[in-house]
C-alpha positions as a printed Julia matrix, in Angstrom:
493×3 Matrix{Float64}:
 150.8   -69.28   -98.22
 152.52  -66.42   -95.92
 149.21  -64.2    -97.41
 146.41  -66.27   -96.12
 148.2   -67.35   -93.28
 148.25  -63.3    -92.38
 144.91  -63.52   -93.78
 143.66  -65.71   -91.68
 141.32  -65.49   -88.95
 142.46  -68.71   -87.43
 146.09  -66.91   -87.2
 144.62  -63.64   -85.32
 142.63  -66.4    -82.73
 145.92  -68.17   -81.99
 148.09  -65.21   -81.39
 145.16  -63.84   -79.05
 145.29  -66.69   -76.91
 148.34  -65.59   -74.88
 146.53  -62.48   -73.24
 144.16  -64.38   -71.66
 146.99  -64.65   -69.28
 148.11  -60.85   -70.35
 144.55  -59.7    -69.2
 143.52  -61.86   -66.63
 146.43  -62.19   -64.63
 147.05  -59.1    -63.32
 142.53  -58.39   -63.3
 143.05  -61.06   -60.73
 146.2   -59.48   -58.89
 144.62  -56.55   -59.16
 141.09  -57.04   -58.0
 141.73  -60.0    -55.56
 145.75  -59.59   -54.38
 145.71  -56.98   -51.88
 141.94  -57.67   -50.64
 143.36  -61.39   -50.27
 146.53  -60.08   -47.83
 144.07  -57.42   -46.17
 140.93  -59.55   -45.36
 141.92  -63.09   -45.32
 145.45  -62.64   -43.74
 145.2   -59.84   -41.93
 148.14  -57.81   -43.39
 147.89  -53.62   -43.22
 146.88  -52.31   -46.3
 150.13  -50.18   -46.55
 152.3   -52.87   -45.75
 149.87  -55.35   -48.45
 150.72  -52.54   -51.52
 154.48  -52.4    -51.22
 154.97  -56.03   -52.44
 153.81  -55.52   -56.2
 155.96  -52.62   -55.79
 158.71  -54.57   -54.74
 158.45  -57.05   -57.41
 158.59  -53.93   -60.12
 162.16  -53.18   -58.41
 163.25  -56.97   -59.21
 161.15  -56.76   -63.01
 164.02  -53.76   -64.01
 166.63  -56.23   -63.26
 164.67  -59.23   -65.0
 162.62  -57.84   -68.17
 165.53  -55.63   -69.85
 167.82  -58.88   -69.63
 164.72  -61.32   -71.14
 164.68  -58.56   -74.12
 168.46  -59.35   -74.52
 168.23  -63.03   -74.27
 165.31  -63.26   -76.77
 167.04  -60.85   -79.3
 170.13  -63.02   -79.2
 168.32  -66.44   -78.91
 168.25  -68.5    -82.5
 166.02  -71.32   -82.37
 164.05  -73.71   -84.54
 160.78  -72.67   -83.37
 162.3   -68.92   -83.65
 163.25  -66.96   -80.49
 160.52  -65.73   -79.22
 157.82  -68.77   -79.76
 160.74  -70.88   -77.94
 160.42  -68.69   -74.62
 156.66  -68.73   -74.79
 156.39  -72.4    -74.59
 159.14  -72.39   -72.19
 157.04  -69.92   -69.94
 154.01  -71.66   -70.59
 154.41  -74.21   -67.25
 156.35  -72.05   -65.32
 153.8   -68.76   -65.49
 151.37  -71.57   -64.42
 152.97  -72.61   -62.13
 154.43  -69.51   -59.95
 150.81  -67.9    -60.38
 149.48  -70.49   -58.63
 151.96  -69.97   -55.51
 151.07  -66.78   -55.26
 147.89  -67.51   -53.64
 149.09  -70.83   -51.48
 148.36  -70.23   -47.97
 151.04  -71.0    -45.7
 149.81  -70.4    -42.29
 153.03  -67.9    -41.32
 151.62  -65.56   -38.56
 154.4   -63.35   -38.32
 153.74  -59.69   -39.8
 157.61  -60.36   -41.27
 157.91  -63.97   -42.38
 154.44  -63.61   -44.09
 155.58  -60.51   -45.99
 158.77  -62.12   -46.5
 156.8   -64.69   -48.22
 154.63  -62.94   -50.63
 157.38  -60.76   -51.33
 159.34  -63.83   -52.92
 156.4   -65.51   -54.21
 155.25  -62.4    -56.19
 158.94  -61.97   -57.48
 158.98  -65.54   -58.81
 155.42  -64.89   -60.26
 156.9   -61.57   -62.21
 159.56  -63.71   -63.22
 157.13  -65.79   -64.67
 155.17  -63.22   -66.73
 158.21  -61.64   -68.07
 159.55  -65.58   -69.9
 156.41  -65.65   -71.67
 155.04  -61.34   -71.87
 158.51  -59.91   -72.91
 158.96  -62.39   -76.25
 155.18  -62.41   -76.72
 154.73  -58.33   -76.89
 157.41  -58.59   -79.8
 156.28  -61.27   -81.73
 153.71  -59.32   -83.74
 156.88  -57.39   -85.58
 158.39  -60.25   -86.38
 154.79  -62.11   -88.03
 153.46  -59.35   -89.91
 154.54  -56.32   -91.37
 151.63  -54.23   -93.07
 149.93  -51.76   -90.39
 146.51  -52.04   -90.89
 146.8   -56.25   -90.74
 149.04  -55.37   -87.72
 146.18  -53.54   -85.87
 143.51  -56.17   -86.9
 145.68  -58.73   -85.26
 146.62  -56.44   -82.22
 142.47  -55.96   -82.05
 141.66  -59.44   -81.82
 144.54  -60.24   -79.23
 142.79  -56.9    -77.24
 139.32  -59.22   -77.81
 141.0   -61.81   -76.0
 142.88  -60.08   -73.4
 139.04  -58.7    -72.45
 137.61  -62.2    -72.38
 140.42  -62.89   -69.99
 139.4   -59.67   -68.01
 135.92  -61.02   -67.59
 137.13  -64.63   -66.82
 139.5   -63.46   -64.13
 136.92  -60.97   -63.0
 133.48  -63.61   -62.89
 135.04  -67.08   -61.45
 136.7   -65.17   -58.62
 133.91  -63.62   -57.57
 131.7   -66.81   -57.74
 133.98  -68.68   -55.66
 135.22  -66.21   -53.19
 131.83  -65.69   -51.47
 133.35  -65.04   -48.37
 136.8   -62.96   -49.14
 138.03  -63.49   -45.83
 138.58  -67.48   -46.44
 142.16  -68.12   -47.98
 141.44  -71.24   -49.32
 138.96  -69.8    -51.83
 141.85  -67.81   -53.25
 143.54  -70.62   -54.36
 140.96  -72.74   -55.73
 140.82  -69.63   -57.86
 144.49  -69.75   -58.91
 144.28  -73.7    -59.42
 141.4   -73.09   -62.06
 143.47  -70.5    -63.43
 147.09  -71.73   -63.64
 145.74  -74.38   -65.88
 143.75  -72.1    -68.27
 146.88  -70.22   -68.42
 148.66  -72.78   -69.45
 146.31  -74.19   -72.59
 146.04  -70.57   -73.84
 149.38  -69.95   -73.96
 150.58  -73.14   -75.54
 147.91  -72.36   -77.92
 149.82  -69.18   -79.03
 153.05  -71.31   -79.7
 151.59  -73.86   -81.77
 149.27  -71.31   -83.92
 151.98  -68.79   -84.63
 155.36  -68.1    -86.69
 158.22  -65.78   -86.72
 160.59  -64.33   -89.44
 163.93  -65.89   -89.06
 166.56  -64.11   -88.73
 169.82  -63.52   -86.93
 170.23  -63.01   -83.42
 171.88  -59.48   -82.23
 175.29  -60.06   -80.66
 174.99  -58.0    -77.84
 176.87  -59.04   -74.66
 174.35  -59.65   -71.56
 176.27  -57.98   -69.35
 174.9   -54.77   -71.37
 171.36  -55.73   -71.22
 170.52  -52.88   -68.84
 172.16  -49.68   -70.32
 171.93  -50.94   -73.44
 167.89  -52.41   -73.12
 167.13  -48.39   -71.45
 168.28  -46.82   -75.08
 165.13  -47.44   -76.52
 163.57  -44.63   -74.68
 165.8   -42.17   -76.82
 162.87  -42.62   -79.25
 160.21  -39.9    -78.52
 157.58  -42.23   -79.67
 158.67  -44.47   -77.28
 158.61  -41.86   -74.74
 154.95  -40.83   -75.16
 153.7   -44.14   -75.91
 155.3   -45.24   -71.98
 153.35  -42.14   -71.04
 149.84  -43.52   -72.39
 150.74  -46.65   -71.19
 151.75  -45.76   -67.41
 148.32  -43.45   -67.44
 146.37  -45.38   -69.51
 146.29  -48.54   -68.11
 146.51  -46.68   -64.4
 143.55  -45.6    -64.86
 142.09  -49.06   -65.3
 144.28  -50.3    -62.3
 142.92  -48.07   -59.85
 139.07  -49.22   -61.02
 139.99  -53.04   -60.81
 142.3   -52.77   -57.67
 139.45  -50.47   -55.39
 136.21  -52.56   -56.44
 135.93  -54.63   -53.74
 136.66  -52.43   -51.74
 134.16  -49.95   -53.27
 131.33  -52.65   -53.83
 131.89  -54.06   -50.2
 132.74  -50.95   -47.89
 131.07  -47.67   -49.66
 127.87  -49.95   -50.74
 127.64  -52.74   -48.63
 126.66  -54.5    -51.56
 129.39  -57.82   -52.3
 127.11  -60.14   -51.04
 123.66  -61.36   -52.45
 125.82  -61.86   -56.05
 125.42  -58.4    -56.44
 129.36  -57.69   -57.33
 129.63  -60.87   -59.32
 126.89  -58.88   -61.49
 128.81  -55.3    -61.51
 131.88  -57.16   -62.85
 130.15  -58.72   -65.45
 128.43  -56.06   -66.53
 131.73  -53.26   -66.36
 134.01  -56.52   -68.08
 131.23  -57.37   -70.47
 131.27  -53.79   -71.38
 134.92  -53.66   -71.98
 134.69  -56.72   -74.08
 131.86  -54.81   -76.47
 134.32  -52.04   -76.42
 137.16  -53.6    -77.48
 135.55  -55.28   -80.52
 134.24  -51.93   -81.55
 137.58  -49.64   -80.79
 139.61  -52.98   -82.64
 137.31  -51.97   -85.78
 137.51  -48.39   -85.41
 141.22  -48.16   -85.74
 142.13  -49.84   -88.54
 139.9   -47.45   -90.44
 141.0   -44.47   -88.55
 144.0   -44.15   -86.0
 144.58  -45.92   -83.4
 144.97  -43.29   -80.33
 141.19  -42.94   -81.56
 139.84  -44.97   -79.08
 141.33  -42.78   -76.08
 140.29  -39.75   -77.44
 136.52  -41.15   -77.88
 136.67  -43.42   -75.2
 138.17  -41.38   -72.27
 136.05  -38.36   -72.49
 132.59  -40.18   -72.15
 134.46  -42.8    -69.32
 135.29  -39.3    -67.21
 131.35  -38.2    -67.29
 129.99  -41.21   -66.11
 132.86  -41.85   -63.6
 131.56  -38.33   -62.0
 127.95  -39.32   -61.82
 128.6   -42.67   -60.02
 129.54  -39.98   -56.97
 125.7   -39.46   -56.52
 125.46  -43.45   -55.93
 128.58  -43.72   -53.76
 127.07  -44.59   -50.48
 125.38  -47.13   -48.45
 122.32  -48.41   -49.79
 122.38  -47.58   -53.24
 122.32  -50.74   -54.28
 119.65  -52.08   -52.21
 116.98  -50.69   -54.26
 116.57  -51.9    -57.85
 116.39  -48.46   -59.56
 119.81  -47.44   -57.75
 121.35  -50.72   -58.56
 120.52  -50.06   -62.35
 121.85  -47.01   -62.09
 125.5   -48.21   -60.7
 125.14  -51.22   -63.69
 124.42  -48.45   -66.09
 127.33  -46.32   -65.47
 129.21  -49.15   -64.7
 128.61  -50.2    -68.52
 129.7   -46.74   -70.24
 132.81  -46.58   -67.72
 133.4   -50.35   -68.6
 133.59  -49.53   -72.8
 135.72  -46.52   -71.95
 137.94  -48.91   -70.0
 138.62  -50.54   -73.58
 139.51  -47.98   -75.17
 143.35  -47.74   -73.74
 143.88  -51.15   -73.82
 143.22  -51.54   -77.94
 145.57  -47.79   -78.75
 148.05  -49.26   -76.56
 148.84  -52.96   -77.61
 148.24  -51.87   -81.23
 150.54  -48.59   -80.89
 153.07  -51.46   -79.67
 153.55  -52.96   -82.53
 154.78  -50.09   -84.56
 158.05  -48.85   -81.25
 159.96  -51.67   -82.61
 160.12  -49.95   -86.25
 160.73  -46.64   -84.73
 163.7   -47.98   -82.88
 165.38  -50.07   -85.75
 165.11  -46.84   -87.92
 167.22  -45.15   -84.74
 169.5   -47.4    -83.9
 169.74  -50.35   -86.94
 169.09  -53.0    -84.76
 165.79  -54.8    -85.17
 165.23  -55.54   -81.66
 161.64  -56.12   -80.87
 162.15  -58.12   -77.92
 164.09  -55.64   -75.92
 161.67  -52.9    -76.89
 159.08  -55.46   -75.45
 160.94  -55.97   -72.47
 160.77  -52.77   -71.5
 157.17  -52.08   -72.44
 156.51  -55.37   -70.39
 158.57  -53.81   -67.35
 156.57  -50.46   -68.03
 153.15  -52.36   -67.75
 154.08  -54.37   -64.56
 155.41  -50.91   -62.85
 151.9   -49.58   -63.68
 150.5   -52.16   -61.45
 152.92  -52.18   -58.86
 152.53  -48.26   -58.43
 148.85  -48.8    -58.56
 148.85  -51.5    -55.96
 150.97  -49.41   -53.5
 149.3   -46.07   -54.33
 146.16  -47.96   -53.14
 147.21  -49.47   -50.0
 148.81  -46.49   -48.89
 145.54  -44.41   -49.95
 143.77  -46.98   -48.23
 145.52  -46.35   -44.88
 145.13  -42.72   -45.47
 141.27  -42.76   -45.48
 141.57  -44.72   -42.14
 140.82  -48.3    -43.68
 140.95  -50.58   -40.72
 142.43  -54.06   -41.49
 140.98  -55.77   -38.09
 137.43  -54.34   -39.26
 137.93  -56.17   -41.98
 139.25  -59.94   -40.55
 136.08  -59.18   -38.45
 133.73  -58.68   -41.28
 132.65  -55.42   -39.53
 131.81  -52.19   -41.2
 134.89  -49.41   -41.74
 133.7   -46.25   -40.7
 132.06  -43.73   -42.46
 134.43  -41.19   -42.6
 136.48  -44.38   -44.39
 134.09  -45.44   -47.03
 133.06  -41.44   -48.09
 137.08  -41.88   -48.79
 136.99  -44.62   -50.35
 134.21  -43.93   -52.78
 136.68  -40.55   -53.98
 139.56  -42.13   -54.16
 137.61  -44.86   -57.0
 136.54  -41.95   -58.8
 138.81  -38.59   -58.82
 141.96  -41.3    -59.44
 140.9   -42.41   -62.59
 139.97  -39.65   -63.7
 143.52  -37.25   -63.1
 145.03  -40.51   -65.14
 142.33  -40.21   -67.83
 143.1   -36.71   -67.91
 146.84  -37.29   -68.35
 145.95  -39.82   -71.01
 144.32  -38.09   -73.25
 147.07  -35.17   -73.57
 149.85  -37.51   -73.93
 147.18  -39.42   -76.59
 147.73  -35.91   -77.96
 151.24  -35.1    -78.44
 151.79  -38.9    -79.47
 153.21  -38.3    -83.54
 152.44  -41.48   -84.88
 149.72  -42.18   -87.06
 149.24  -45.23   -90.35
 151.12  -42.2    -92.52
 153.67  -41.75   -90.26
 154.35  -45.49   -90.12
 154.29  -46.01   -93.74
 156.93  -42.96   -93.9
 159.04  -45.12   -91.57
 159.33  -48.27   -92.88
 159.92  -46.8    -96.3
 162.81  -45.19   -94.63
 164.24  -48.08   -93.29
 163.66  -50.13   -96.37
 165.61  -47.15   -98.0
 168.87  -47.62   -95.66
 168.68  -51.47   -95.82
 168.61  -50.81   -99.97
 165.32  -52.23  -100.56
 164.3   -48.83  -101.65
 165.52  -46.54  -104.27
 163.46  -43.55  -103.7
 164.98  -40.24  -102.73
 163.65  -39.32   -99.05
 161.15  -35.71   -99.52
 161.96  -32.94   -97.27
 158.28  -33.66   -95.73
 159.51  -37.34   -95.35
 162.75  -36.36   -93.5
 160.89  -34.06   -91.3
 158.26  -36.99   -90.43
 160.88  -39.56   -89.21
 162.73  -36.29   -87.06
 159.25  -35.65   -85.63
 158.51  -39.54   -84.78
 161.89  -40.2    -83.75
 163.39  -37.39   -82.04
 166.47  -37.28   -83.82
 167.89  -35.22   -86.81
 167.34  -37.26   -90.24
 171.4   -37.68   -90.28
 171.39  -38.84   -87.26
 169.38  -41.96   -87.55
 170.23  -45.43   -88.6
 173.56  -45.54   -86.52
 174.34  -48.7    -83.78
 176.15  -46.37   -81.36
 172.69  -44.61   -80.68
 172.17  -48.25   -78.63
 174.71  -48.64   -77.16
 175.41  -45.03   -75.7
């Protein structure tokens, strides 16, 4: 029963269904968040990017202490399933106060505002993202099965992308009208919802007993699982990787409207299609690739090709490129190849996931895929937060002109010739980074198999004498010396 319920693809489909809201979520916060402050409430750019930022501040307080409380949570539905249906209605329903329009004028009470609202969103996403990013651990334990089911919840997380990157951009026609926004986030709160509910009802999860640690630890004690040098580089491809696809999402409109003059006419509802229908293609091909191969494959494939047609779309970076059908095609085309590179990071990462929690059990002794979660979570979210304020202040930089934009006038051209570099060299220096941390990451499906033989070995499932090559593996994934490993106090100090 446990075999075909692996097996099946049913399974894979249900556990997928959470990153709709994974995906789409922060697509939307990305793409729409800070154009929504800037151009239909008239906030400063700068001022606009510090608020994700802000909300990373209050997600290190909040996502190392939901890894503790999922860890030491014992449920009949099992741990983490019982926080994901808890978070189900409440990351619906903070998502959609993010966007309600409150009519504050005030430059402080409406940043005061946002500032909470986006705090109580985060809070949201961490009850259901935290427990979800370690419930693969705890369903399935072969690593190529692991990967297939990491691929399809990639597949998913893509579809999101598109969703949350399409519906906006039909509705918003005119991004300087608030109450587009949140018929937006109204559509949106309730897809949430059914998708992740769906997750809870079509999954499972070992039982087992909760770790006794005391709460009041969460924090120093949540922060040991960077001790693991896996862990380390794998934070590294995931603060660059998924940069890199911030900084495309979070300066389109910008790019689209400003440098080409081109969001209206349905002309950006078409280049998100095609760059989020070209990440979707990618990530079904990457999500094949590496369970036959490895999977930081798909950045070192992926990234390279992504970087040469991020350069040419310099030669279309201005105004009217996109007025004339051959130029448009051009931009689509790119758009396309920079759109399948795009997948690339997000398949290596969530499937590279799924193998940290081993890594840190064979450390520490604790099987505590929820904290290593948490902070994986908190990683992701600081990604977007530094993204968000990177771009605002970038924005301000290049002489972006907020009241140019409540006016629906044009920025000036000194402004969009910035803007149009800042949407390509940015990428690229995190592409760059990417790849060499992609690199220097140890972990491969021999590497993995070395570990979990190694733990089954110390938990006496095992009878095998460890090889010299074997010993020098785990020391190479883990950081530590072979004695070393396997002891509690390297969590708790």
């Amino acid at each position: 029963m446990k075999k075909n319920r692996e097996d099946s693809f049913l399974s894979k489909c249900a556990y997928g269904m959470a990153d709709i809201y994974g995906g789409g979520a922060f697509v939307i916060i990305s793409t729409f968040f800070t154009v929504f402050l800037t151009k239909a409430l008239g906030m400063s750019p700068a001022l606009a990017g510090t608020i994700p930022l802000i909300g990373r501040v209050w997600d290190a307080i909040t996502d190392p202490i939901m890894g503790n409380i999922v860890d030491r949570t014992s449920s009949k539905y099992g741990a983490k399933r019982f926080y994901i249906l808890i978070g189900s209605v409440v990351s619906a329903i903070t998502f959609l106060m993010l966007w309600m329009s409150t009519g504050i004028t005030g430059t402080a009470g409406q940043y005061t505002f946002y500032v909470l609202m986006y705090m109580l969103f985060s809070t949201g996403f961490t009850i259901v993202m935290v427990p979800y990013n370690g419930l693969l651990p705890d369903m399935v334990d072969d690593y190529a099965k692991r990967a297939h089911f990491a691929g399809v919840r990639t597949i998913f997380s893509s579809f999101g992308a598109i969703l949350a990157g399409l519906i906006p951009t039909i509705i918003i026609k005119d991004n300087t009208d608030a109450g587009r926004y949140f018929e937006v986030a109204v559509i949106f709160s309730v897809l949430f919802l059914i998708c992740i509910l769906a997750t809870f009802f079509g999954t499972w999860e070992k039982d087992k007993p909760p770790v006794k640690v005391p709460l009041a630890k969460s924090l120093s004690q949540s922060f040991s699982v960077y001790k693991s040098f896996s862990f380390k580089m794998f934070i590294c491809i995931f603060l660059a990787g998924q940069g890199a696809a911030d900084f495309v999402t979070g300066l389109a409109v910008y790019y689209v409207d400003d440098v080409l003059n081109a969001y209206s006419g349905g002309r950006f509802t078409i280049l998100m299609g095609v760059l989020l229908l070209a990440q979707f293609a990618g990530t079904i091909i990457f999500s094949t690739v590496i369970r036959k191969t490895s999977k930081k494959l798909p950045i070192l494939v992926g990234f390279p090709i992504r970087i040469v047609a991020t350069i040419a779309l310099l030669a279309f970076s201005y105004e009217g490129a996109a007025d004339n059908t051959a130029g448009f095609a051009i931009i689509l085309i790119l758009s396309f190849i920079i759109g399948v590179g795009m997948a690339a990071s997000s398949v290596s990462i969530y499937a590279i996931l799924s193998d940290m929690a081993d890594v840190d059990e064979l450390i520490s002794s604790i099987s505590r895929p929820g904290t290593v979660s948490g902070m994986a979570t908190f990683v992701r979210k600081i990604a977007t937060g530094l993204s968000s304020t990177i771009i605002g202040l970038l924005l301000a930089m290049v002489g972006y002109d907020e009241n140019l934009a409540a006016g629906k006038l044009r920025q000036s051209a000194s402004t969009q010739a910035g803007i149009a570099q800042l949407y390509v060299w940015i990428p690229i220096l995190m592409m760059v980074l990417t790849i060499i941390f992609a690199v220097i990451f140890p972990m491969n499906k021999k590497e993995y198999d070395v570990i979990k033989k190694d733990i089954n070995r110390r938990k006496g499932e095992d009878t095998s004498v460890p090889t010299d090559e074997e010993k020098a593996i785990c020391e190479k994934v883990t950081g530590f010396k072979y004695d070393d490993l396997w002891k509690k106090e390297n969590a708790i100090k």
